[in-house]
C-alpha positions in Angstrom: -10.6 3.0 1.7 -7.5 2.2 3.3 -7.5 -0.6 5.5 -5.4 -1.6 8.4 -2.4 -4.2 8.0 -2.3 -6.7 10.0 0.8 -6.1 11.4 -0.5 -2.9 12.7 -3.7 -5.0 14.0 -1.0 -7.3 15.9 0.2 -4.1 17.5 -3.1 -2.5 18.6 -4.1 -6.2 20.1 -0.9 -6.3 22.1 -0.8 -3.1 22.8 -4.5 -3.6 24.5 -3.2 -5.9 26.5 -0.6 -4.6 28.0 -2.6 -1.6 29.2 -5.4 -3.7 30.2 -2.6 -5.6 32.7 -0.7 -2.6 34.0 -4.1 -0.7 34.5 -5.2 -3.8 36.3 -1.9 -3.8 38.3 -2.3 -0.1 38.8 -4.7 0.0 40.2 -4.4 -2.8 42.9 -1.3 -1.2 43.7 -3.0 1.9 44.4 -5.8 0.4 46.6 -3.3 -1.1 48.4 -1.4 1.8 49.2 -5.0 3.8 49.9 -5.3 1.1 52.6 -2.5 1.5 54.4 -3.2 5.1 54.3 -6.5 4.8 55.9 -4.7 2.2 58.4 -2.2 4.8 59.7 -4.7 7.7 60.2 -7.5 5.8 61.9 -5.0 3.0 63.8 -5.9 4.6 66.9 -9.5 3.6 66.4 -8.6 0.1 65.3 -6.3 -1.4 67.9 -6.6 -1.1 71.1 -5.5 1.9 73.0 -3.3 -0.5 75.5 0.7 -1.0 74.6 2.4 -4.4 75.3 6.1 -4.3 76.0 6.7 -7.5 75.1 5.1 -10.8 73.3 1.7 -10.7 72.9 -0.9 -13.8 73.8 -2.7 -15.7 71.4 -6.2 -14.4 72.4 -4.9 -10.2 72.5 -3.6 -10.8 69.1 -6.7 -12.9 67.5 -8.9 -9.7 68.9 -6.5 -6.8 67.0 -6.7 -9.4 63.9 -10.3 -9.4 63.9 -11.0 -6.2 64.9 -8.9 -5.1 61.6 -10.3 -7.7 59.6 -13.4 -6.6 60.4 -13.1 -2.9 59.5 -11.4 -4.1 56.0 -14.4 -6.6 55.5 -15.7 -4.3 52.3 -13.6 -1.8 50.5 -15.2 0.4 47.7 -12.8 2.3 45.4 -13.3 5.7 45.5 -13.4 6.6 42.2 -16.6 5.8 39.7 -15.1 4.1 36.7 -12.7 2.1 38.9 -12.4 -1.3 37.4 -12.4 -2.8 40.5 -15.2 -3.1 43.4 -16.1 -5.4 46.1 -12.8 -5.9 47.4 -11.9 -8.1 50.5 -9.0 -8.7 52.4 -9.0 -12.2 53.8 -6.8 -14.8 55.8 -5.6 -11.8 57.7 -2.7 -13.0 60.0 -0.7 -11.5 62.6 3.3 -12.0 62.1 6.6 -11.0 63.4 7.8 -6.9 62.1 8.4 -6.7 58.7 12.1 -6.7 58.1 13.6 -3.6 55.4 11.8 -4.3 51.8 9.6 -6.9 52.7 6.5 -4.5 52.8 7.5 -3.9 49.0 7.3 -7.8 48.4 4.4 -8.4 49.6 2.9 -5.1 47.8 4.2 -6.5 44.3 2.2 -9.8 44.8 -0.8 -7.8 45.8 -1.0 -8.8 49.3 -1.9 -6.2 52.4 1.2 -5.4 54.4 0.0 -3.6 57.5 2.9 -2.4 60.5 1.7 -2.5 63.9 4.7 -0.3 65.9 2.7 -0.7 69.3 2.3 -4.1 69.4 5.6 -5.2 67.6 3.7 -6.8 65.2 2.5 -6.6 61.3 -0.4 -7.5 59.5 -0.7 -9.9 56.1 -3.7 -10.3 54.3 -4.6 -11.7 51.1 -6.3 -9.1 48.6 -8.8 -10.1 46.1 -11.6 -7.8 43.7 -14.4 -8.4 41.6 -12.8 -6.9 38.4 -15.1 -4.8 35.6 -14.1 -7.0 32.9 -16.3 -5.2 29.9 -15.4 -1.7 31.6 -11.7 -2.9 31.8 -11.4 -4.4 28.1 -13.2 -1.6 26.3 -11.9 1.4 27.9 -7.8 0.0 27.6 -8.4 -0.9 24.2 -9.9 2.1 23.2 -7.4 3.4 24.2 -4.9 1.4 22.7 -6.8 2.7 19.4 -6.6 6.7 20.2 -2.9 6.0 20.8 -2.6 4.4 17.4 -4.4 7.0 15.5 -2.5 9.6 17.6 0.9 8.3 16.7 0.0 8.4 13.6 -0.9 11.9 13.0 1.9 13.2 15.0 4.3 13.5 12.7 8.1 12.2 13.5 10.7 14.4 14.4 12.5 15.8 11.0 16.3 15.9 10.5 17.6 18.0 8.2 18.0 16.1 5.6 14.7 15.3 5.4 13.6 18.6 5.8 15.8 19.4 2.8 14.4 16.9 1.3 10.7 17.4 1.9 11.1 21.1 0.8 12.6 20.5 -2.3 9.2 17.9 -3.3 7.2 21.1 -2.3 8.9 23.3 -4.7 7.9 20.3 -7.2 4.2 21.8 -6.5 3.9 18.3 -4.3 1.0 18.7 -1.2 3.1 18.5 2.2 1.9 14.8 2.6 2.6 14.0 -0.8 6.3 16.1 -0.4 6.8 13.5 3.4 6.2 10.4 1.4 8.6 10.8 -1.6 10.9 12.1 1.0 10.9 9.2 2.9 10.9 6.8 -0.8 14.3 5.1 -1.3 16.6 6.8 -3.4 15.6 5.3 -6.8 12.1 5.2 -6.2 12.5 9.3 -5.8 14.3 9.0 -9.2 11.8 7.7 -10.9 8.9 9.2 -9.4 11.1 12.9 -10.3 11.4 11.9 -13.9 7.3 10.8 -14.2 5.8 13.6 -12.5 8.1 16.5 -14.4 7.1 14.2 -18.1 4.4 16.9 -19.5 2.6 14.1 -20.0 1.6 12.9 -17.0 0.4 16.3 -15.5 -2.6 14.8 -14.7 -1.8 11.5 -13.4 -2.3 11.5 -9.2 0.9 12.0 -7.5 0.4 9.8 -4.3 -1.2 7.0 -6.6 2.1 7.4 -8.9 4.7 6.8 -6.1 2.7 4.2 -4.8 2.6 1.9 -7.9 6.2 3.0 -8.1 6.7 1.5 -5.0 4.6 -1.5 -5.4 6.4 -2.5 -8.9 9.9 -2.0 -7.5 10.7 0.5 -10.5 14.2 1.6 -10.6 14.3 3.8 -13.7 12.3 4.8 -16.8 12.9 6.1 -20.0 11.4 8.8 -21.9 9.2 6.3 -24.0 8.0 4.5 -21.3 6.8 7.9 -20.0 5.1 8.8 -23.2 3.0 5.2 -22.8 2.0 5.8 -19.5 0.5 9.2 -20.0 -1.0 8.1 -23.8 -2.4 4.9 -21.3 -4.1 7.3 -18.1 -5.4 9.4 -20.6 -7.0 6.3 -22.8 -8.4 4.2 -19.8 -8.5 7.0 -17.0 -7.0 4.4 -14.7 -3.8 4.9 -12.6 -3.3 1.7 -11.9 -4.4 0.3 -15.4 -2.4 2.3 -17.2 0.8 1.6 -15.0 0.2 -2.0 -15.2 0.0 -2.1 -19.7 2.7 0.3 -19.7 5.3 -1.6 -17.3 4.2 -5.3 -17.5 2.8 -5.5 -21.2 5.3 -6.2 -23.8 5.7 -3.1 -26.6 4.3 -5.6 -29.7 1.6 -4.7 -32.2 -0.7 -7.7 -32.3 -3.2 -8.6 -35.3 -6.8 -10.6 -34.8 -7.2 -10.7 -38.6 -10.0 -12.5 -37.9 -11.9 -9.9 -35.8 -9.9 -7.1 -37.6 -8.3 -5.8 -34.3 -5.2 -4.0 -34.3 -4.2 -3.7 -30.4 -0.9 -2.5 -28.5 -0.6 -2.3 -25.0 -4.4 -2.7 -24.6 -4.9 0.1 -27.0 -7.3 -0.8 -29.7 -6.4 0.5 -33.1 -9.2 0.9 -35.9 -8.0 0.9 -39.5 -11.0 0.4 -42.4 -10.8 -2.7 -43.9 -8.8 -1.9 -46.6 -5.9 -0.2 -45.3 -6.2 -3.4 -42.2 -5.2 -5.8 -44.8 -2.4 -3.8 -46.6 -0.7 -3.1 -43.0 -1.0 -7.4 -42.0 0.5 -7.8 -45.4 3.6 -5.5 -44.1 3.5 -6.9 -41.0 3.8 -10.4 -42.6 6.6 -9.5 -45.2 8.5 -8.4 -41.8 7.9 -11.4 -39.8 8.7 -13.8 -42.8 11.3 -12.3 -44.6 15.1 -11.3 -43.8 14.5 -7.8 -44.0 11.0 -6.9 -44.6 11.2 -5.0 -47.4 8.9 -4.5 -50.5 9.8 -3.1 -53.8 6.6 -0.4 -55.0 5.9 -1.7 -58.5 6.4 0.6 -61.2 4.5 3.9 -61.7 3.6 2.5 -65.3 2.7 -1.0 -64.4 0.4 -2.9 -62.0 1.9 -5.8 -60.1 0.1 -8.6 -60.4 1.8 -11.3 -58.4 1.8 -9.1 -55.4 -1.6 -8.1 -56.3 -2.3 -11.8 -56.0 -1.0 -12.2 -52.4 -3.6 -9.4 -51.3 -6.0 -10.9 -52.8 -5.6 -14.2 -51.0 -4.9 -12.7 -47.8 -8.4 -10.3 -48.0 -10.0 -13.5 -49.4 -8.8 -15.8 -46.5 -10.0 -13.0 -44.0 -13.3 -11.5 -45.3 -12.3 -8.2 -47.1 -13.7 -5.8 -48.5 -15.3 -7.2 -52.1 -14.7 -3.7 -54.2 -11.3 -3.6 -53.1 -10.4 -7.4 -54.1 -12.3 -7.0 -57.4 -10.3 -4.0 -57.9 -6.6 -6.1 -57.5 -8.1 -8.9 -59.4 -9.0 -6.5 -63.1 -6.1 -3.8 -62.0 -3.4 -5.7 -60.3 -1.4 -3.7 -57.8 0.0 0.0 -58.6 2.4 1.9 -56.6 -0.7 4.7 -55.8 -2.6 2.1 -53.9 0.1 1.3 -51.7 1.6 4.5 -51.2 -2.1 5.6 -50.0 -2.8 2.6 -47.8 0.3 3.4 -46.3 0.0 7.0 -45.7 -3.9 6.5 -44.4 -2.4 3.8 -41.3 0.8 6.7 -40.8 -2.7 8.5 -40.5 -4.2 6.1 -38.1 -1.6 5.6 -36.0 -0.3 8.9 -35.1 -3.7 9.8 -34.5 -4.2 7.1 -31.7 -0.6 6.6 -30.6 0.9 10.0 -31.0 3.5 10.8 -34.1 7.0 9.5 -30.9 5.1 6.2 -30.0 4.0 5.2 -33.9 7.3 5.9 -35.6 8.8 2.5 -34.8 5.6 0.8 -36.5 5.3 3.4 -39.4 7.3 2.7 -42.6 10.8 3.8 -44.0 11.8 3.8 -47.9 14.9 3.0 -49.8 15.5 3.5 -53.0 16.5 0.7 -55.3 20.0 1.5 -57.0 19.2 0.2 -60.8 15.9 3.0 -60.8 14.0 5.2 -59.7 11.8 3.0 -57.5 11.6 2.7 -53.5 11.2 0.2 -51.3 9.2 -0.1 -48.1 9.2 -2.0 -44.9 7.6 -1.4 -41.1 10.8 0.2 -39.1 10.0 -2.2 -36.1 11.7 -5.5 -35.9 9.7 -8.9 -36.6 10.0 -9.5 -33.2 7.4 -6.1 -32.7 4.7 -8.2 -34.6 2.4 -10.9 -33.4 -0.5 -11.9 -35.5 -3.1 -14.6 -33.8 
């Protein structure tokens, strides 16, 4: 579920309240104006019918007053879900013809401006209302909310460029939502997201999940074997974000727990049987501790004995397999045994990692110049290799 931020919270609340003030406003103003309507067509009825050249007594004036005030005593708004009832006009006072805009004054500070042409006189009262607080909140902010949502789903205008652009995702086989969202993605983010959703690879990874973890990670490009590790990583963990996360953030570096006899890269968990385990940390040693990493095969007619005697210590110092350290202890090692090992972890590991992504940890030969032997190293640099 998608939730709200709270920036667009902020805007909803203020947006609440300034409807719930202009509706308030609005519909003062309106009464007000109803008033003054209802004024002219009945005045007749409300002053009296005598007309006074000139300046009017106090006790004449007092009786129009109160005779007005009196007919304004209660004043229900017509409609049913006004927010306003039981509205009063009080302090009514009789005062000198209201000179050009002054009527509009007194209107904006909500107070009853009444013109009495007979009498030379007009009429200022003050307005109050018992406001429908609970009617008034929920109803503006409701509405507040149907805007928001409205907004929302209305989509903006296009220009052509996007339109172009938007088109273009589509033909990408993009939903029109999906082909909005990378339009509107900055220029690099469109790159990338391009290149990842074309990689065969990834056919199955969501496309609006992929260009937001794009987004989120600030990705500007993307080679072809990051690509390969993400889609090897969804399809492993069946996690979007998961697999983004191991393939962007977690180094590329083959780590050994000889003591559990865990192979892991990436959060991938390689299984080799024991035996072959113990030949490939022995690699992986001879590449982290030597110059170059390499190891010369012993000859095809004679065991090695001294390397032998480094497998032994290391299956010894670990827990290996008792057959296969009996075995290098009566028959030393031979260039079969290590030509097998090696060919069952190339096994192994293209199985699990693909034949692209386990090159760089499989092995290359060279053959030494004086005879016919080879040696063998792990391609990747020490620097791959990290063994707890």
């Amino acid at each position: 579920m998608r939730y709200p931020s709270v920036k667009q919270v902020i805007s909803v609340l203020i947006t609440g309240i300034v409807l719930c003030v202009t509706t308030l406003s609005w519909s003062k103003w309106t009464l007000l104006i109803s008033i003054q309507q209802q004024y002219a067509a009945s005045y007749q009825s409300l002053v009296p019918n005598k007309t006074y050249s000139g300046n009017l007594d106090e006790e004449p004036v007092n009786f129009i007053v109160s005779k007005i005030s009196h007919a304004l005593e209660q004043i229900s708004p017509q409609s049913r879900l006004s927010i306003l009832a039981k509205c009063h006009v009080t302090d009514l006072v009789a005062t000198a013809p209201f000179e050009s805009g002054e009527r509009l004054r007194n209107l904006l500070i909500f107070r009853l401006a009444l013109d009495d042409p007979y009498h030379h006189l007009s009429y200022i009262g003050e307005f109050s209302c018992r406001v429908h607080w609970p009617w008034l909140i929920v109803s503006q902010f409701s509405l507040s909310l149907f805007l928001f949502f409205l907004l929302r789903w209305i989509p903006a205008p296009l220009s052509r460029q996007l339109a172009h652009h938007i088109i273009h995702w589509q033909q990408l086989g993009l939903t029109a939502e999906q082909a909005r969202e990378a339009a509107n993605a900055s220029e690099q983010t469109r790159e990338v997201f391009k290149t990842l959703i074309l990689h065969p690879s990834l056919a199955e990874f969501e496309r609006d999940k992929l260009l937001k973890l794009i987004s989120r990670y600030e990705l500007t490009s993307v080679t072809e074997r990051e690509s390969v590790w993400l889609g090897l990583l969804y399809t492993h963990f069946n996690k979007e974000e998961q697999a983004f996360v191991n393939t962007f953030t977690l180094p590329e570096q083959l780590i050994f727990d000889a003591k559990k006899r865990l192979l892991t890269i990436k959060g991938i968990e390689i299984k080799l049987t024991a035996t072959p385990y113990y030949y490939y940390l022995w690699y992986a040693q001879k590449r982290i501790q030597t110059d170059d990493g390499w190891v010369l095969n012993p000859l095809t007619s004679k065991a090695d004995h001294e390397l032998a005697a480094e497998l032994i210590a290391l299956m010894e110092q670990f827990g290996g397999h008792g057959k296969a350290i009996n075995d290098l202890i009566r028959n030393g090692l031979t260039a079969k045994k290590l030509d097998q090992n090696r060919n069952k972890i190339k096994d192994e590991l293209n199985s699990v990692l693909g034949e692209s992504l386990a090159t760089p940890f499989l092995f290359e030969g060279q053959r030494e110049q004086s005879s016919s032997r080879y040696f063998y190293r792990i391609q990747a640099p020490k620097e791959k290799f990290k063994i707890l």
